[in-house]
C-alpha positions, 0 to 999 in steps of 0.5 A: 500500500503507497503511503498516504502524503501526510502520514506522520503529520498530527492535526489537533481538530478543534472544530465543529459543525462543517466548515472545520469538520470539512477541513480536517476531514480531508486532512484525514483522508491526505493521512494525517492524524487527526484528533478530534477535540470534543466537549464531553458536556455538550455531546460532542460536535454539534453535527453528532445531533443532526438528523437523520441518523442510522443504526440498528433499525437503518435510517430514521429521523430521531435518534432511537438506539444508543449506537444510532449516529448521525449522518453528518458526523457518520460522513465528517467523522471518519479517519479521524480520532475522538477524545473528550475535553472541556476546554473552560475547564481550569486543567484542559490547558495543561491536557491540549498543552500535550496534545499541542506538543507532539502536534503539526496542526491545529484547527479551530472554527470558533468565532473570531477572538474565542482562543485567545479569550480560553488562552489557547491561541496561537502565541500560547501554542508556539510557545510550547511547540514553535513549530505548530501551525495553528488555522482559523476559519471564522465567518468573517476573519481574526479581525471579527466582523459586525454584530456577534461576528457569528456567521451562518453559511446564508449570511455568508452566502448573503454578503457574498453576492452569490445569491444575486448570480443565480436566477433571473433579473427581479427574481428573489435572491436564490439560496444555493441548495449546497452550503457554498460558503461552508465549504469553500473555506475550509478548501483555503484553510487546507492549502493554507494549512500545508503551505505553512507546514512547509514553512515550518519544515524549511524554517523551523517556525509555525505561523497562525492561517487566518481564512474567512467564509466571507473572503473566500466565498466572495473571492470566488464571485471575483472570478467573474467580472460582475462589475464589468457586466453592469457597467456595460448593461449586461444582465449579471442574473440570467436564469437557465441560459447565459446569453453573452455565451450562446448558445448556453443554459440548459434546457427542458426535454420531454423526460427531464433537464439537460445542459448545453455548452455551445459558445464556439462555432464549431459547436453552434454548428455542431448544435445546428445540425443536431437539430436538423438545421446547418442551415442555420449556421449561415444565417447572419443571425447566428453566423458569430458569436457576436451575432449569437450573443446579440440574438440569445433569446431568439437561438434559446428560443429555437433550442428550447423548442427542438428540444421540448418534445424529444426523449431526454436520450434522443437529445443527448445522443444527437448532440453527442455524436455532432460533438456538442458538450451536453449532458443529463441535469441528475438528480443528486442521489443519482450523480453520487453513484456514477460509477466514474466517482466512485471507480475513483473514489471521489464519492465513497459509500459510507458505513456505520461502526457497528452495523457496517455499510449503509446505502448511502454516499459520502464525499471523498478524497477527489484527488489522484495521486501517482505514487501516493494513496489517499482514503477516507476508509475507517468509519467516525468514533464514537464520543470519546472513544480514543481518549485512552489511546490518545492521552495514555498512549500518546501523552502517557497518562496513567489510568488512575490519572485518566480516571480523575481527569473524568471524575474532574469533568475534564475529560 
């Protein structure tokens, strides 16, 4: 078995929900330990009391059984370790203090300002191991932002302006269904995280990474120039189809949904004569792009009604075979089990620690390496499960000391 790139690095996971839970999850799967932190007076990660969850009885939407776990921890729980530490207490400093010692990394989502106020920042942690780098994802930055600084992946996706990119001109603003600013950060904080790691390696000093929700998700709505869209009338909100790419959307068939890329006149005629009209190739309505842009509504028009009364497969192989970029809109539950991801392992099914495999997916590692292996390939911990893995095997507690740390309400 190839050895996975991170193996031999040490995450301390202090995070909770998605955002942080997300980052070290792929940490875990590139083969880092990864040791989550969890309360003992809450219950753990906030996402074990998520519904649904699944157990001895499948799938259900309240808890039922003692080992029934939830979904979202079943799927950002796996390969990573749990131990129990209440963090306000008095004498968790000194038990994360050697955690943080045999440590490359540690990770927290709190809101701006929570670790250093729990004296557990990043100026605390390099005193007692230089070379630890220590990674914030916070809604909108170590500087705090307004209000209580809290931030939700809608407020994020509110400010961020990407929810006036989808939909049409004087449609309500459109929530994406996936949790876009959840997601996007903890993308930052890894590449982030591992760029410092490199620092550390070649100088020896560990450095703090800061990465907002907010700046990340609107960095990404700065891919596109919006701005020069407005300034020049052009409509940044434009429903199924991208007129200024026409043709280019996607369109209803008889059986379902399919989207169509056709912004070069190879495509477009490609697209012309899959509908049966090259001579449409010829028009001066379409004959460019320009002209294509200039006559979007009309060519969408013309594609939509082709369309509209042909078997979503009949469309699909027409314009496969003239070469056009088309493919089927699926349903979710469908796309997590194309065959491709899951050869490759992008999408993995998920299993219960106790019950084995359930039938349902997960996301994995989405990265191929030649001579390396990355997995996300052992079920989530039960609350608390490694605690005397981790404190007496790693840190060398003795069990009467583990004992009293419980009796504490430490641990």
């Amino acid at each position: 078995m190839a050895e996975r790139p991170l193996a031999g690095r040490t995450v301390i996971d202090l995070t909770t929900a998605l955002s942080g839970p997300y980052a070290t999850l792929l940490l875990a799967g590139l083969g880092a330990r990864v040791i989550k932190v969890e309360n003992p007076l809450t219950g753990g990660d906030s996402s074990r009391n998520n519904a649904p969850y699944i157990g001895a009885d499948g799938l259900t939407t309240a808890r039922r059984g003692d080992d029934d776990m939830s979904v979202s921890m079943l799927l950002r729980g796996r390969n990573k370790q749990s131990v129990t530490l209440n963090l306000k207490h008095p004498k968790a400093r000194d038990v994360l203090a050697g955690l943080v010692r045999v440590s490359d990394i540690m990770i927290d989502n709190y809101s701006a300002g929570v670790t250093a106020r729990l004296g557990m920042g990043h100026d605390w942690a390099s005193a007692i191991n230089p070379r630890i780098v220590c990674t914030s994802i916070s809604g909108f930055g170590a500087q705090g932002g307004p209000g209580s600084g809290k931030a939700m992946d809608t407020i994020i996706q509110a400010l961020s302006g990407v929810m006036m990119t989808a939909g049409a001109p004087g449609e309500p603003p459109v929530r994406f269904g996936l949790p876009v600013g959840d997601l996007v950060a903890p993308l930052y904080a890894v590449i982030g995280t591992l760029a410092a790691v490199m620092r550390a390696d070649a100088t020896g000093q560990g450095q703090h990474v800061d990465v907002s929700m907010l700046g990340a998700l609107t960095s990404l709505v700065a891919c596109e120039p919006f701005d020069a869209y407005e300034k020049l009338g052009l409509p940044m909100r434009t429903g199924t189809t991208v007129p200024r790419l026409a043709p280019f959307g996607t369109f209803p068939a008889a059986d379902g949904w399919f989207a169509l890329c056709g912004p070069t006149d190879a495509f477009a005629r490609g697209l012309f004569a899959a509908m049966g009209h090259d001579d449409l190739a010829a028009d001066p309505r379409f004959s460019s792009r320009d002209a294509r842009v200039a006559n979007a509504g009309e060519l969408h028009e013309l594609v939509g009604s082709w369309a509209a009364d042909r078997p979503l497969a009949v469309i699909l192989d027409l314009l496969t075979r003239h070469g056009v970029p088309a493919a089927e809109v699926r349903e979710p539950g469908d796309a997590v089990r194309d065959p491709l991801v899951l050869e490759r392992e992008e999408v993995v099914p998920l299993e219960h620690p106790r019950h084995g495999r359930a039938d349902l997916y997960g996301t994995g590692v989405p990265i191929r390496f030649s001579a390396s292996e990355a997995a996300l390939d052992r079920p989530a911990p039960g609350l608390g499960e490694h605690n005397a893995e981790i404190y007496g095997g790693l840190l060398g507690y003795s069990d009467d000391e583990l004992k009293a740390l419980a009796v504490d309400g430490v641990i």
